[in-house]
Every structure is written in structure tokens, then in C-alpha cells.
N, C-alpha and C positions, 0 to 999 in steps of 0.2 A: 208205655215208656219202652224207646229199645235202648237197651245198654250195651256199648260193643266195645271191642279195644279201641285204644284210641292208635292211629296211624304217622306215619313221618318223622321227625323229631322227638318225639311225644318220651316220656321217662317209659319207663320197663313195670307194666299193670298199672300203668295208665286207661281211663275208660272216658269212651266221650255215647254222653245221653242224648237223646234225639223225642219229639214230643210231635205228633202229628193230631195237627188241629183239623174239626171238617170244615171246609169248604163255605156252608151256609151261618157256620160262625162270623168267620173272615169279608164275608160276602154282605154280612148285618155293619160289621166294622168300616166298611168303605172299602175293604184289600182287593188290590186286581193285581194283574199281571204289570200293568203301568203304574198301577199306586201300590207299593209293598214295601214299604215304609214304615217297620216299626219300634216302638220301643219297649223295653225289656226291664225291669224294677222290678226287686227282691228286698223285703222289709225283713229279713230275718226267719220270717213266717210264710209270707203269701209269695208267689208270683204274680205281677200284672202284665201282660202285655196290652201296651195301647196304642192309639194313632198319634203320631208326634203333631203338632199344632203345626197345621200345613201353611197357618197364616204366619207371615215374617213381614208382611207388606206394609211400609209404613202409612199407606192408607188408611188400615186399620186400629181401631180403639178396641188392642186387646188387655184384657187383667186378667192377673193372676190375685184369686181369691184362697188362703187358707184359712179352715175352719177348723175349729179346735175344740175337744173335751176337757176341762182344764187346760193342762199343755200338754196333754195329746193330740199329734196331727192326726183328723179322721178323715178329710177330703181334701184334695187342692182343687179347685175350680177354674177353670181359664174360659172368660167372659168377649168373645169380640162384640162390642157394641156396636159396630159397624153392620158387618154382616146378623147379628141377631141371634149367635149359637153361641153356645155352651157346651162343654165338656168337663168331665169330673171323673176324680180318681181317687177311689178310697182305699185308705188305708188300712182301714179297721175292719171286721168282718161283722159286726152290730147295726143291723139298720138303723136303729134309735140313734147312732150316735154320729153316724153320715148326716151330708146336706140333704141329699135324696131319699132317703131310704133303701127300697128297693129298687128303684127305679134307677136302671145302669145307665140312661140315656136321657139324659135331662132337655126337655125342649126350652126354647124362652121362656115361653112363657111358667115354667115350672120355677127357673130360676129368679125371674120378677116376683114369683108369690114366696119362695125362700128368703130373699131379703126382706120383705115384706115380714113376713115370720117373726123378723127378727128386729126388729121395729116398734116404736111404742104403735096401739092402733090408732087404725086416722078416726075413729069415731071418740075418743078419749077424751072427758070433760079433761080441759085445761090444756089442750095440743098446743095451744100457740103462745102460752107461755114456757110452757117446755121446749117448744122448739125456737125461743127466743132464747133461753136458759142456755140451750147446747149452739147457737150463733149460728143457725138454718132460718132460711126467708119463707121457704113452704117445706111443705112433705114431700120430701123427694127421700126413698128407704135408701137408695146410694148415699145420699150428702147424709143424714142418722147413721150409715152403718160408719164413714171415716168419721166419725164424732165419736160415736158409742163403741166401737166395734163388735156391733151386734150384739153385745151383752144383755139378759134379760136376769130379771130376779125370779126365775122359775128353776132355773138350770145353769150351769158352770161351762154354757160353749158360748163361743165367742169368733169371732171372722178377724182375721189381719188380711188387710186388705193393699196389695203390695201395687208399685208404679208401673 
């Protein structure tokens, strides 16, 4: 951390903090010199910096997924269905209580098996009255999670699942 005065305008002991990241962090992020684009989020506690969601195209099928411990926000998830990526930002610093756990970098497929998770299973004596009970035609964990949202009788987290 360099701590220095702060310059210009600035009040009288005034100090502006400076944080130098390396290089093959930024490099794992996507950051170049043409993509440096990012964003900055302080919950009180943590720092995140992340990649701002480069997709705006309305071509794309993207969602915004928030997961919950009770009503603690522990991750937002942003889904493009189009392109097939996932990104994720937690909030909490408890693997248990992220979508991911450890894993800072979620592929598709990690987050088809997260909804999935959070799903009755598809092997379940009685699915297709259940899933007749919740007004789904088959097992699709998207169409159960805006039904259910994601709620299980194991555990108090739960998915809001936004437009």
C-alpha cells in the first residue's frame, strides 16, 4: 500500500492510497492495455475488484442471479445464455456459503451443476408429480429454480432470480 499526500485541491492532510496489483493477476482477469475496464466494490469489509459484464448486446440472454444465506447476499451471478459464461461475485468470504465455493471462476458448466444443486433430484420417486404440483412440463433446474427459488429443506440459501 503506498500512502502519500493527496495533491491539487485536496483539504490540508489530505492522503490518497494507491494498491499495485501484479500483472499475471490482471492477465488471469482478462485486463490489457485495450480492456482495462474495471470495477471497484467495498461491502464495509472486503474489496472486489472485477470485470464489468462486457456483454450489453441485446443479442444476448444475460441474468442476473442473487444467492442468498437467509437474507444475506453471498454471491450475484451474471448468466449469458447466449454466449455460455458465467461470472460471480461474492460477498461473503465463507466458501460454504457462496455458489462456488472456492472456485473464483466459474465455467458453464459448474454453474448448470449449481442450479442443478438446488433442485429437487431428477432421480426422485414422485418428480412428475412435483413438478406438476410447482406448474413445470419437465425438469428444466432454470424453470424449478423461478418456481422454488432454489430453496431446499437442508439449508436457509436460496437464488432470487432477477429479469
Amino acid at each position: 500500500m503506498n500512502i502519500s499526500a493527496a495533491g491539487g485541491t485536496a483539504a490540508k492532510g489530505s492522503r490518497t492510497c494507491k494498491v499495485t496489483l501484479p500483472t499475471t493477476w490482471l492477465e488471469a482477469m482478462g485486463v490489457s492495455e485495450s480492456q482495462r475496464e474495471l470495477e471497484l466494490s467495498f461491502d464495509g469489509e472486503q474489496i472486489t475488484l472485477s470485470r464489468p459484464d462486457a456483454v450489453s448486446d441485446a443479442e444476448h440472454d444475460v441474468r442476473t442471479f442473487r444467492f442468498y444465506d437467509g437474507q444475506r447476499l453471498c454471491t450475484t451471478i451474471r448468466a449469458d445464455f447466449t454466449a455460455k459464461t458465467v461470472s460471480a461475485e461474492n460477498h461473503v468470504v465463507d466458501p460454504v456459503k457462496t455458489a462456488f465455493g472456492n472456485n473464483p471462476r466459474p465455467s458453464w458448466a459448474d454453474f448448470q451443476a449449481f442450479l442443478e444443486e438446488r433442485c429437487i433430484p431428477r432421480q426422485r420417486a414422485g418428480l412428475r408429480e412435483y413438478l406438476e404440483a410447482i406448474g413445470v412440463a419437465e425438469y428444466d433446474p432454470l424453470q424449478i429454480i423461478q418456481k422454488t427459488k432454489g430453496r431446499m429443506a437442508e439449508d436457509q440459501q436460496w437464488l432470487e432470480v432477477l429479469p
